[in-house]
C-alpha positions in Angstrom: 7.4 -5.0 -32.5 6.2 -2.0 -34.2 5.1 1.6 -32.4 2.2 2.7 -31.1 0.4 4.2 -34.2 0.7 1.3 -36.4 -0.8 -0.8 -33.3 -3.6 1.4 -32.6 -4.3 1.5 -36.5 -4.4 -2.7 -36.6 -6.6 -2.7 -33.5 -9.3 -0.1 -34.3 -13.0 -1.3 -34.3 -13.6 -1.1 -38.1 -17.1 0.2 -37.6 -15.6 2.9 -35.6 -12.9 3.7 -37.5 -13.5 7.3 -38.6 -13.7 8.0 -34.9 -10.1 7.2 -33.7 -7.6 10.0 -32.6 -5.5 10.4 -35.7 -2.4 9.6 -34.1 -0.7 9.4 -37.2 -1.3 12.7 -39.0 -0.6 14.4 -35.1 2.8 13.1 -34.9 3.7 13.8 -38.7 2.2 17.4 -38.0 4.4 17.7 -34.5 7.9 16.8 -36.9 6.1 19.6 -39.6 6.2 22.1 -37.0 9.8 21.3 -35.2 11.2 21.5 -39.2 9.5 24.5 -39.8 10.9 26.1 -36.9 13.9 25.6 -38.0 13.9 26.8 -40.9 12.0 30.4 -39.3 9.1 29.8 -41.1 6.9 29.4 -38.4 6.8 31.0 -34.9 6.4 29.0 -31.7 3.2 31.1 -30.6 1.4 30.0 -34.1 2.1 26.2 -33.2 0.9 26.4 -30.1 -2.4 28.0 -31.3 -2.9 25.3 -34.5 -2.0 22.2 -32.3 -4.4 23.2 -29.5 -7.4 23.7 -32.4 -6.5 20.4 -33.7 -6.2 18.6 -30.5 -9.8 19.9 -29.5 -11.1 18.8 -32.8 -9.8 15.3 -32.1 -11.3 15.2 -28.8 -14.8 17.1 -29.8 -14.9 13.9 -32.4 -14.3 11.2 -30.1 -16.6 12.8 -27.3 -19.6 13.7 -29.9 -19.5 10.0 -30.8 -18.9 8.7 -27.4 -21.8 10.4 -26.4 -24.0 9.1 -29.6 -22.9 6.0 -28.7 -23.7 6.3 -25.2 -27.6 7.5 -26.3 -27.9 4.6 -27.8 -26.9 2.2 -25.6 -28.7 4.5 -22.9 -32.1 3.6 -25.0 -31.3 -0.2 -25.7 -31.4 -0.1 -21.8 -34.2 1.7 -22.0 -36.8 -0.7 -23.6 -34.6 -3.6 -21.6 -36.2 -2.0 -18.4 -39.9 -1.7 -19.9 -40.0 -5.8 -21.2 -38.4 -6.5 -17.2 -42.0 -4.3 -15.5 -44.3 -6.4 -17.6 -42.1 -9.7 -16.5 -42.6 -8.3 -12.8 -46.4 -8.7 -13.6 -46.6 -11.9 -15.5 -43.2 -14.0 -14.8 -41.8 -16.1 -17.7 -38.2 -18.0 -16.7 -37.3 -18.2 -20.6 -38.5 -14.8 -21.2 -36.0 -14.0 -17.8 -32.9 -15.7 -19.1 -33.8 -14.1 -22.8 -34.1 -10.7 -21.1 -30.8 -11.3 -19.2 -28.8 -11.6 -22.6 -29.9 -8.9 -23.6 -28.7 -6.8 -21.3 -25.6 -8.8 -21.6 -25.4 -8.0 -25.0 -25.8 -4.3 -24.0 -22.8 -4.5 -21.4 -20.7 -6.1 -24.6 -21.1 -3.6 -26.4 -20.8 -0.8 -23.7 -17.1 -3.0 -23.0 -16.0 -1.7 -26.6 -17.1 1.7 -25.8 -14.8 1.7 -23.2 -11.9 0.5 -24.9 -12.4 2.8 -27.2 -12.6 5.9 -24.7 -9.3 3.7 -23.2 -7.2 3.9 -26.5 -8.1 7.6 -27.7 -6.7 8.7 -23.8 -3.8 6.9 -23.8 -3.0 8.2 -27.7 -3.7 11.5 -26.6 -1.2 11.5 -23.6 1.4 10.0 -25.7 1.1 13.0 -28.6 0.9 15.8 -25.6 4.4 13.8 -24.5 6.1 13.7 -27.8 5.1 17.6 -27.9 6.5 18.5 -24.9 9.9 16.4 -25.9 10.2 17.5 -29.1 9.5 21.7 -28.3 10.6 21.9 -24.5 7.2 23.0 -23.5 4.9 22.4 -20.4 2.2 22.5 -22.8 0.6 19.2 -21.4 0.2 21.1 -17.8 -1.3 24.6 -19.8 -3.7 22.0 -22.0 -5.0 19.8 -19.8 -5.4 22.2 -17.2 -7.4 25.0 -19.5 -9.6 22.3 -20.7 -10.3 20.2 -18.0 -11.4 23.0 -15.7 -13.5 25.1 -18.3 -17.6 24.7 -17.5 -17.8 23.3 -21.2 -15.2 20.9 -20.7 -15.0 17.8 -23.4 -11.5 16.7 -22.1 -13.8 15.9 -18.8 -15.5 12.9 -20.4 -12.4 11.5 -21.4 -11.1 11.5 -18.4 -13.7 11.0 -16.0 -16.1 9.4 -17.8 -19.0 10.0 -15.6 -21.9 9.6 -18.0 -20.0 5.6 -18.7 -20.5 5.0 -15.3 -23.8 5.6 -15.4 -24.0 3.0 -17.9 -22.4 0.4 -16.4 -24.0 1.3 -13.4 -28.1 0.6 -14.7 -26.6 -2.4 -16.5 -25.1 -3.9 -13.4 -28.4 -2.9 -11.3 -30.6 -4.5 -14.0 -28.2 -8.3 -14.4 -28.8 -8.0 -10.4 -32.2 -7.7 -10.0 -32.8 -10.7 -12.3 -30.0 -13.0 -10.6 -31.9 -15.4 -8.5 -31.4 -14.2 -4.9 -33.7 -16.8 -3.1 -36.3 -14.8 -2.9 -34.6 -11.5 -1.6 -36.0 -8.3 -2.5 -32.8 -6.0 -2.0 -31.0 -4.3 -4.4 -27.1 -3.8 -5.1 -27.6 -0.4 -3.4 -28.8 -2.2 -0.2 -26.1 -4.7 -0.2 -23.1 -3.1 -2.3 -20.9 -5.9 -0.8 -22.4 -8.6 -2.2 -20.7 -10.0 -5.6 -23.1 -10.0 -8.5 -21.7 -13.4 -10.4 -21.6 -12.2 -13.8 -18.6 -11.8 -16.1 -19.6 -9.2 -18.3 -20.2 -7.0 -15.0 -16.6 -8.2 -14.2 -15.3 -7.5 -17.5 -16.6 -3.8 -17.2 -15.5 -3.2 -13.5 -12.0 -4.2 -15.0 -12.3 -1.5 -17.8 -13.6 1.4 -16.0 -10.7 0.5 -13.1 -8.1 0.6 -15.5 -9.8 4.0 -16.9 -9.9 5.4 -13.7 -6.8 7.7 -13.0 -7.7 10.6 -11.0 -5.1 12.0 -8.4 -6.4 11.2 -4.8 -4.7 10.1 -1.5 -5.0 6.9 -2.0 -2.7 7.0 -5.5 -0.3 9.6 -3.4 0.7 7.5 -1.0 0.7 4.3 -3.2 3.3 6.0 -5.2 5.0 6.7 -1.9 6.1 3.2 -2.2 7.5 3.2 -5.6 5.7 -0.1 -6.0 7.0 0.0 -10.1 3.6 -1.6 -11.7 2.7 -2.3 -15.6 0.4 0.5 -16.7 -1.9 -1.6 -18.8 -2.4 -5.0 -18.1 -4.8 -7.5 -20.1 -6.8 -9.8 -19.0 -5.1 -12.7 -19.1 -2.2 -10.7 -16.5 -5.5 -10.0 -14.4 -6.3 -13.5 -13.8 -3.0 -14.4 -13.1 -2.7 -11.6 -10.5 -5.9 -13.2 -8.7 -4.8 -16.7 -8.7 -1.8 -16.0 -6.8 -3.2 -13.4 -4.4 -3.7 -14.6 -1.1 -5.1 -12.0 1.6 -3.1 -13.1 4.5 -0.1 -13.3 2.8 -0.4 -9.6 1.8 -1.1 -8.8 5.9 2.0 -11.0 6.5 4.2 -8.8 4.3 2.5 -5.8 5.7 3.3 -6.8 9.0 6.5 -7.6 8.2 6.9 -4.0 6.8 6.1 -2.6 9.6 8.0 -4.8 12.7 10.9 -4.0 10.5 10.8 -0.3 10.9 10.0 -0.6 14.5 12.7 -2.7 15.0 14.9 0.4 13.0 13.8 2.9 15.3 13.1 1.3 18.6 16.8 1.8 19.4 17.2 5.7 18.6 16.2 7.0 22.1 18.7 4.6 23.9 21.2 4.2 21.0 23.5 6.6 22.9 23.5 5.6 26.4 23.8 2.0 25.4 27.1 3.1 23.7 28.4 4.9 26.6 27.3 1.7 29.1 29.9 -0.5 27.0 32.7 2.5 27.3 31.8 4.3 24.1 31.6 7.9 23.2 28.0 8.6 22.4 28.6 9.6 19.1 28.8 5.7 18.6 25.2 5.7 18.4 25.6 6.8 14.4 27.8 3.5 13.8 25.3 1.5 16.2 21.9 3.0 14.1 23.8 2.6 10.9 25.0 -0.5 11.0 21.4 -1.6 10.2 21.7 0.7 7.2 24.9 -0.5 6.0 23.5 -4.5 5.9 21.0 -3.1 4.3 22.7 -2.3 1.2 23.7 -5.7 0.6 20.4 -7.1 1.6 18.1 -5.8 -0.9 20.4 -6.6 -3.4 19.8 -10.4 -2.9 16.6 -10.4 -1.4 15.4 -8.3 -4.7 16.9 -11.6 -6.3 15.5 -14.0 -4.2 11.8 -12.9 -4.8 11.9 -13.8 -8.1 11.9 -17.5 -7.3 10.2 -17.4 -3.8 8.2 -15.2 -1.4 7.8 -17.4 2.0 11.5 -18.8 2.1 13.3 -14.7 2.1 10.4 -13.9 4.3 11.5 -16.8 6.8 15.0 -16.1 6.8 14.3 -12.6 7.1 12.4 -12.9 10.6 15.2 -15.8 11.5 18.2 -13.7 11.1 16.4 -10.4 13.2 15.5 -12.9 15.7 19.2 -13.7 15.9 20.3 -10.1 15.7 18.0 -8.6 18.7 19.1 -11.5 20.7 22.6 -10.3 20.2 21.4 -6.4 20.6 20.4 -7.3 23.7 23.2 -9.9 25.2 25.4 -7.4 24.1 25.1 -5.5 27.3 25.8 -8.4 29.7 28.8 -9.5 27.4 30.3 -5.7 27.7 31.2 -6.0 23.7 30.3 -3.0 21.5 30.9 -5.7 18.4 28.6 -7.8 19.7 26.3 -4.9 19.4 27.3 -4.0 15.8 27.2 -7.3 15.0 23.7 -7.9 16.1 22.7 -4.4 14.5 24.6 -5.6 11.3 22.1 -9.2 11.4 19.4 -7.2 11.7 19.8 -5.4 8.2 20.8 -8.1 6.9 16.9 -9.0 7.8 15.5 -6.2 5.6 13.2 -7.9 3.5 11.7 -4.7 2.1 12.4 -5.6 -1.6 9.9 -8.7 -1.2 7.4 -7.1 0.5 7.4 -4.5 -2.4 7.6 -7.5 -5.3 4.6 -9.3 -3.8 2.5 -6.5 -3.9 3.5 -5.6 -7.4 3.7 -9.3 -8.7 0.8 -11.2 -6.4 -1.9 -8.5 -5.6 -4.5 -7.7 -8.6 -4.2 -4.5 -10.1 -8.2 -3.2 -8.7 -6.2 -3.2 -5.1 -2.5 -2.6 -5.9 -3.1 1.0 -5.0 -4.8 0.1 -1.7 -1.9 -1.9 -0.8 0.5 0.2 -1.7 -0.8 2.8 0.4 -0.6 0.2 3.3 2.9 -0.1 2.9 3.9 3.2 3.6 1.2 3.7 6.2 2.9 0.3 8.0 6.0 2.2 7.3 5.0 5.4 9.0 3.2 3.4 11.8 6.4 1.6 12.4 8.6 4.8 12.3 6.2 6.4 15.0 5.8 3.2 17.3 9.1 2.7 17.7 10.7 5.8 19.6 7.0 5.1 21.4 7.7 1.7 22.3 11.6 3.0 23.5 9.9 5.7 25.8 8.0 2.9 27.4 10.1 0.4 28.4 11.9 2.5 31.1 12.8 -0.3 33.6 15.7 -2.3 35.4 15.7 -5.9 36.9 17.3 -9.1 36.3 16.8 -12.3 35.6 19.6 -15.0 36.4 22.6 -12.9 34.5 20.3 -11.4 32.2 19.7 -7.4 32.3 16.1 -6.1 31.4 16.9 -2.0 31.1 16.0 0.4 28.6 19.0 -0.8 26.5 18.3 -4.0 26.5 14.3 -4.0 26.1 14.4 -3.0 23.0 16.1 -6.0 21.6 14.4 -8.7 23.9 10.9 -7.2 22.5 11.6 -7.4 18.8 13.3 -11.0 19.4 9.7 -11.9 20.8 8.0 -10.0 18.0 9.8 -11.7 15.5 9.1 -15.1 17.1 5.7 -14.4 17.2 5.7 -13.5 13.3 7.7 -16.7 12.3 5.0 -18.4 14.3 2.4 -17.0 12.3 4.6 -16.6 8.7 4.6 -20.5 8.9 0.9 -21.0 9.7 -0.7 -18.6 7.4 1.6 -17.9 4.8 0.7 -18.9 0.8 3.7 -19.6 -1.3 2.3 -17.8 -5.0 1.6 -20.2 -7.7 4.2 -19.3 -10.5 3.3 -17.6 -13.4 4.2 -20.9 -15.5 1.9 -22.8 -13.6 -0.7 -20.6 -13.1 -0.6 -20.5 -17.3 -0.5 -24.5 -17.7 -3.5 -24.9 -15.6 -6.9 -26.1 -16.9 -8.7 -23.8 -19.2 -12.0 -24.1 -20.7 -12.7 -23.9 -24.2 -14.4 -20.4 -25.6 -18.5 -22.3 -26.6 -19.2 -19.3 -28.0 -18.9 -15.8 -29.5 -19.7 -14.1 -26.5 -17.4 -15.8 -24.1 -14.6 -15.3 -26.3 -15.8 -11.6 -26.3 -15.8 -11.3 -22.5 -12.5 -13.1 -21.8 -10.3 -11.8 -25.0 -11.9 -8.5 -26.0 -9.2 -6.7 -25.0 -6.8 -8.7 -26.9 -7.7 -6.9 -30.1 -8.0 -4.0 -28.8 -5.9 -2.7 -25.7 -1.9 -1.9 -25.7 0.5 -4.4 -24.1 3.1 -2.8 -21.8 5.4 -3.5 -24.2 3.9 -1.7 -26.8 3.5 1.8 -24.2 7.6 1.1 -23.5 8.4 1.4 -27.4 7.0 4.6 -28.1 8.4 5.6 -24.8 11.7 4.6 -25.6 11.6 6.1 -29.3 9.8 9.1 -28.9 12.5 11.0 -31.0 11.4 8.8 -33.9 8.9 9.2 -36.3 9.1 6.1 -38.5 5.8 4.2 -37.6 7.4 0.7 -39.6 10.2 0.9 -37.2 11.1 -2.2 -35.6 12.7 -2.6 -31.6 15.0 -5.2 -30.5 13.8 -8.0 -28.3 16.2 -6.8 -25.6 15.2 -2.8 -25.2 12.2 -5.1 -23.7 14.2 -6.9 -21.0 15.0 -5.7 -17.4 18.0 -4.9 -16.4 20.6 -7.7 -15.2 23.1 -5.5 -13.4 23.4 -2.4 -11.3 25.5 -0.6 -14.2 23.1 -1.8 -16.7 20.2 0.0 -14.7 22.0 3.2 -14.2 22.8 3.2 -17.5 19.0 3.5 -18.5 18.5 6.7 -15.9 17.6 9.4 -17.9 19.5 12.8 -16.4 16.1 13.7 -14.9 15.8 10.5 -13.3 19.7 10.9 -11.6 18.2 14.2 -10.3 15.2 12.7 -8.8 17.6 10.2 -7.0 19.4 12.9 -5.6 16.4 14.5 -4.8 16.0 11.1 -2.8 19.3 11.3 -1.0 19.1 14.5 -0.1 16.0 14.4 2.0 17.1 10.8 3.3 20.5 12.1 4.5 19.0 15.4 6.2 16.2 13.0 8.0 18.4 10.8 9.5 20.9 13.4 10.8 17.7 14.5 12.3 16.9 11.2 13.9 19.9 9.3 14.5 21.4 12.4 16.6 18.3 13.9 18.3 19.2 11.8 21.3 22.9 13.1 21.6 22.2 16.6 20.5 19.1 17.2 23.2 21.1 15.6 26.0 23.6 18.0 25.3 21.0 21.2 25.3 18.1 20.4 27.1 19.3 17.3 28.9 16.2 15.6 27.5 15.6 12.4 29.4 15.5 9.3 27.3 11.4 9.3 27.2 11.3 13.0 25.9 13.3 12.0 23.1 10.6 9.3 22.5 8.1 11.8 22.2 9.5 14.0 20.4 10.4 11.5 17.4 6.5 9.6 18.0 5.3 12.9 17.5 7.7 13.3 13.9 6.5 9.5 12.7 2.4 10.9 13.3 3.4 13.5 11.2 3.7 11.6 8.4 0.0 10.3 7.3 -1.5 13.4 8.2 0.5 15.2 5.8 -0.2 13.0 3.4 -3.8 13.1 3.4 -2.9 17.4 2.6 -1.1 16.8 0.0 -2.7 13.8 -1.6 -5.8 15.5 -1.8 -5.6 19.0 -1.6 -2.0 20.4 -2.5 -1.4 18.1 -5.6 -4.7 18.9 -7.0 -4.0 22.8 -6.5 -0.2 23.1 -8.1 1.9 20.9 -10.4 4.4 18.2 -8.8 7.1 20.3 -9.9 6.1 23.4 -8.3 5.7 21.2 -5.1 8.7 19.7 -5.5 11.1 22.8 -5.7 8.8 24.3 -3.0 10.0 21.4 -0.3 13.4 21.4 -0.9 13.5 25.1 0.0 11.6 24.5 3.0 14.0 21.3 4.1 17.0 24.2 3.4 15.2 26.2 5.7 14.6 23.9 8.1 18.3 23.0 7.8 19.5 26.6 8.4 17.0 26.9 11.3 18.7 24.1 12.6 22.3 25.6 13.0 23.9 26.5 16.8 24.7 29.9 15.9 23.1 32.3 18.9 23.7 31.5 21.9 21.6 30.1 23.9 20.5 26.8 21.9 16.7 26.6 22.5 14.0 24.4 22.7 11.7 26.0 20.0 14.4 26.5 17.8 15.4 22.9 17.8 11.7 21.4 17.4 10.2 24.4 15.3 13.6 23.8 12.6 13.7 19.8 12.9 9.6 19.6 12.4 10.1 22.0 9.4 12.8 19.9 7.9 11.0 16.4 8.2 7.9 17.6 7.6 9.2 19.1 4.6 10.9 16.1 3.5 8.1 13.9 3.6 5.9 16.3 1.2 9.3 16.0 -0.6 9.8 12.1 -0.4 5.8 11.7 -1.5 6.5 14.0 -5.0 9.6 13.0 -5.4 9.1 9.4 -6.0 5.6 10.5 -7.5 7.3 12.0 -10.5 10.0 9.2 -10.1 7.7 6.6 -10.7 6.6 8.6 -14.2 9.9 9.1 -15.8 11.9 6.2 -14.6 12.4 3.1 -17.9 9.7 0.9 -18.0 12.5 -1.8 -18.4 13.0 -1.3 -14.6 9.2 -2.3 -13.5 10.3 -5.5 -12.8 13.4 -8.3 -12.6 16.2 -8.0 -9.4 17.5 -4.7 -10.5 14.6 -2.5 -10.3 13.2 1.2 -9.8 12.0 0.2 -6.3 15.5 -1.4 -5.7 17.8 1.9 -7.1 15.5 3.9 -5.0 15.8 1.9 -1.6 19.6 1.5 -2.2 19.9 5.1 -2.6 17.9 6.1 0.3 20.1 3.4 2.7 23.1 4.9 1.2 22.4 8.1 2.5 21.5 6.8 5.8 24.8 4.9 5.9 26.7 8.4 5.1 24.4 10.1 7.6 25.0 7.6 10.5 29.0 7.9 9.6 29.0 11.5 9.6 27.7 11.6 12.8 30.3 9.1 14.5 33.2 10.9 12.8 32.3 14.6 14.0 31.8 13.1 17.1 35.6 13.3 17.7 35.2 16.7 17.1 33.1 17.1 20.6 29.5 17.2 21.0 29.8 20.8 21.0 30.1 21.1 17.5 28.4 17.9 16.6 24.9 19.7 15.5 26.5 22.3 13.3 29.1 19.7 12.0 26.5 17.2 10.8 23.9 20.0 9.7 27.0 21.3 7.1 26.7 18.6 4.7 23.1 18.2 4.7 22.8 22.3 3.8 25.5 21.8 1.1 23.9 18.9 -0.4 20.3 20.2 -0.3 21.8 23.4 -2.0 22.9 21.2 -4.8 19.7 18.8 -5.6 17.5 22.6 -5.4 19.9 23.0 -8.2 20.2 20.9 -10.6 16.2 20.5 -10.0 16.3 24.1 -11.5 18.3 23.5 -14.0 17.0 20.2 -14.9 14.0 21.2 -16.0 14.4 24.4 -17.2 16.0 22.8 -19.7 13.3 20.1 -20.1 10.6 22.7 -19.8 
């Protein structure tokens, strides 16, 4: 497998040629530079100034012929629409179907046009990369950012491609208005719902959706879920994606995703006084929450595993096992046996089937809704981390039936054994096992009859990058030979936990900290609110509730801000240092040290902390998702996988903290538990600083 320049060299339109980024002569000019600074014959201000004026005559190329190009096909279109009035007038079915070609002809050749716009922008990120490696600069952020906002803007057309979309948009209107709609007079603005059955339309929805990468909520929160994806797919990946996609079985895993936080923080209200009703201290509530956390570890682990071969068999054992465990959560309390409790806690991480519900929507849903659906994910996720503490604050109750006790210890478990039922129920109906890839590539194909089909189904064969290719130059950006040569395993993903680690890049292991860090401080938050405000404020068991309801609503809400305001007004990394000084604020805010202890200091501190830390989370895993090895997008051992197991690890630590300093008294349980989350936040604010002040 050779690097990126020799591929986009081999797989150049040869009509077009003169027009490419010169991707070559850019990367031998960035070595030039990094020699000649060196050797002090050049200054670091003078190569800033010559690789800007060369990058914007590379761009002012492609754009001036992009928009030739564009003319052109903009007056092919043009005298299409003049022959389709005087068919209006004097109707002619061959003349029709002639007419129709045509303008599928047009769309074929508007389909290179955005290839070609598609290659020149990923050649030019990769050279502003290699820039940035090789000289330690943030010169991508000061380029991009100094020619994409100027009034004159070429990088613009690039990127956004606006006046493409016009193009693809009369072409579409035109095929539409010539399909035979029984008679119907509307147009695809009337009805944009309604599919227009024509490939080439398809083939340039596909093109200018895989162009399309402008920061908005919706790509925010997808990246929220650390749903690892390939950044490039062809075609032939596309169809495969549709074929096993099944709508319901996406809502299953959705719903999945969201019982299961429910179920984690349905208990935190009570968590306490149940411990105390089986003779407990109430700092057993840490040990009883984290036991979840604990089975959790071990459970993504083979569940990870398991979704390689399977979907709906990890998905029924999943609800089967947390039926089990809230049947024991609950029984516990008529059987007077904390390990009972544990125990049922313990079945019920053993339940987390996270890792699947994060593989099918990487591996089964087609990449034009992946983001959508990984936005659902978190928003389940959030829903389920604000319904639960709701859901605790309503079952206030007492009464029996025969020997069994209905309270607001037990309710909780009795009502997620139910839910779970009720999901099996519906898991079995509805779900759709996904077809293999093997099968889904044996399966019948029609032959290519002509040119043009081969054209709409394989035009991107020739011409886009394989993921593969992308991972190379990644991989070797220090390199400079264009003939080299990569081993067929720098390809493969990872087969162990030590081999994964092993391909975290120091800014990566940073990131991860970054990740326990703001895990650890949130569930000190949660886990002990209920102890800590009995103590105080002798909060009743529904106040709690709404107090942590109230934290889980913050969560979408702030991520509508960020996603489209804040990360379109500051860099990630600016973000990103920002809320980790506001979690350490909320953190020292936090601390007993005046007396008295008062409400507003307690709510004002924790809200400042976990709001913080979800800005925090959304970056974090934003940039995480950028820098992490390509090799981990996929297999058992995965980014999505190192970054769950390191979030459940820091719950498991939190939860333990909490039972341990609970021998300590519940006096100093707030400032005992607080300690380790300031120290630790101290050290991922950091080595964030240092990390990339080196890098940058």
């Amino acid at each position: 497998m050779v690097a990126f320049g020799k591929k986009l060299k081999d797989r150049q339109i040869q009509e077009w040629q003169g027009y490419y980024i010169n991707y070559k002569l850019m990367k031998k000019k960035v070595k030039q530079y990094d020699n000649q600074i060196k050797a002090g014959s050049l200054d670091r201000r003078h190569v800033l100034k010559d690789f800007s004026r060369m990058l914007d005559n590379q761009i002012e190329r492609i754009v001036l012929f992009m928009l030739e190009q564009q003319g052109v096909l903009a007056s092919r279109i043009s005298e299409l629409n003049k022959q389709q009035e005087s068919l209006q007038e004097q109707p002619d079915i061959s003349k029709i179907i002639e007419l129709r070609e045509s303008y599928r002809d047009v769309g074929r050749d508007l389909l290179k046009l955005l290839f070609f716009v598609e290659i020149n922008a990923i050649g030019l990120r990769k050279i502003l990369k290699k820039f940035d490696k090789r000289f330690g600069y943030r010169f991508t952020d000061y380029y991009v950012k100094t020619r994409a906002n100027h009034p004159y803007s070429q990088l613009q057309q690039v990127f956004k491609h606006v006046g493409l979309g016009a193009v693809v948009g009369a072409i579409s209107r035109n095929l539409a208005d010539l399909q035979d709609r029984q008679g119907s007079y509307l147009s695809i603005y009337d009805q944009p719902s309604l599919p227009l059955q024509d490939s080439v339309v398809d083939s340039l929805q596909a093109a200018v959706d895989r162009l399309s990468h402008s920061t908005n909520f919706l790509n925010f929160l997808a990246q929220h879920a650390l749903i690892m994806q390939e950044e490039f797919p062809t075609p032939v990946e596309e169809q495969v994606d549709d074929q096993r996609y099944h709508f319901m079985s996406l809502i299953l895993n959705l719903a999945n995703t969201f019982l299961y936080m429910v179920n984690t923080y349905i208990i935190v209200p009570t968590a306490d006084d149940y411990s105390m009703s089986l003779g407990a201290a109430a700092t057993v509530c840490g040990i009883v929450i984290g036991a979840m956390a604990i089975a959790q570890i071990f459970s993504s682990v083979y569940f990870s595993a398991w979704s390689n071969r399977s979907y709906f068999r990890p998905l029924v054992f999943s609800s089967i096992v947390l039926f089990v465990g809230n049947i024991m959560y609950a029984l516990a309390y008529d059987l007077n046996s904390i390990p009972v409790l544990l125990i049922g806690r313990i079945f019920c991480g053993l339940g987390s089937a996270r890792a699947v519900n994060r593989r099918y929507i990487s591996d089964c849903v087609p990449l034009k809704i992946r983001m959508q659906a990984s936005a659902g994910f978190v928003s389940a996720s959030a829903l389920g981390m604000a319904c639960g503490p709701a859901l605790a604050g309503l079952l206030q109750t007492n009464f029996k039936i025969y020997k069994l006790t209905f309270n607001q210890d037990t309710l909780p478990g009795w009502l997620m054994a139910f839910a779970w039922l009720v999901y099996l129920i519906w898991l079995w109906i509805s779900f759709r096992e996904p077809a293999t890839e093997t099968e889904v590539n044996t399966g019948p194909q029609e032959p290519a009859n002509n040119e043009n089909d081969v054209l709409e189904s394989g035009i991107t064969q020739p011409l886009l990058l394989k993921v593969e290719d992308n991972q190379q130059d990644d991989e070797n950006d220090q390199e400079y030979d264009e003939s080299e040569e990569a081993p067929e395993e720098s390809r493969q993903p990872a087969n162990s936990i030590a081999e994964a680690y092993r391909l975290l890049t120091p800014s990566v292991k940073v990131q991860l900290l970054i990740y326990f860090m703001l895990k650890y401080a949130m569930e000190i938050l949660l886990s002990e609110s209920s102890v800590v405000t009995t103590y105080y404020f002798s909060w009743s068991t529904g106040t709690v509730a709404i107090f942590l309801a109230c934290l889980g609503l913050t969560v979408l809400p702030i991520n509508v801000v960020v996603g489209s305001y804040i990360s379109n007004m500051f860099e990630d990394r600016q973000i990103l240092l920002a809320s980790e000084i506001m979690v350490f604020l909320g953190i020292l805010g936090s601390f007993h040290i005046v007396s008295p202890y008062t409400v507003p200091q307690y709510v004002c501190s924790g809200l400042i902390m976990f709001v913080a830390a979800e800005v925090l989370e959304g970056v974090n895993l934003s940039l995480l998702s950028r820098v992490m090895s390509s090799r981990l997008s996929r297999g058992t051992y995965n980014g999505g996988l190192l970054s769950t197991e390191a979030g459940t690890f820091a719950r498991v630590i939190a939860d333990v903290t909490i039972t341990l300093a609970g021998y300590l008294g519940q006096s100093k349980l707030l400032n005992v538990t607080l300690l380790p989350s300031l120290l630790i936040c101290v050290a991922s604010i950091i080595a964030t600083c240092y990390t990339y002040n080196s890098l940058y």
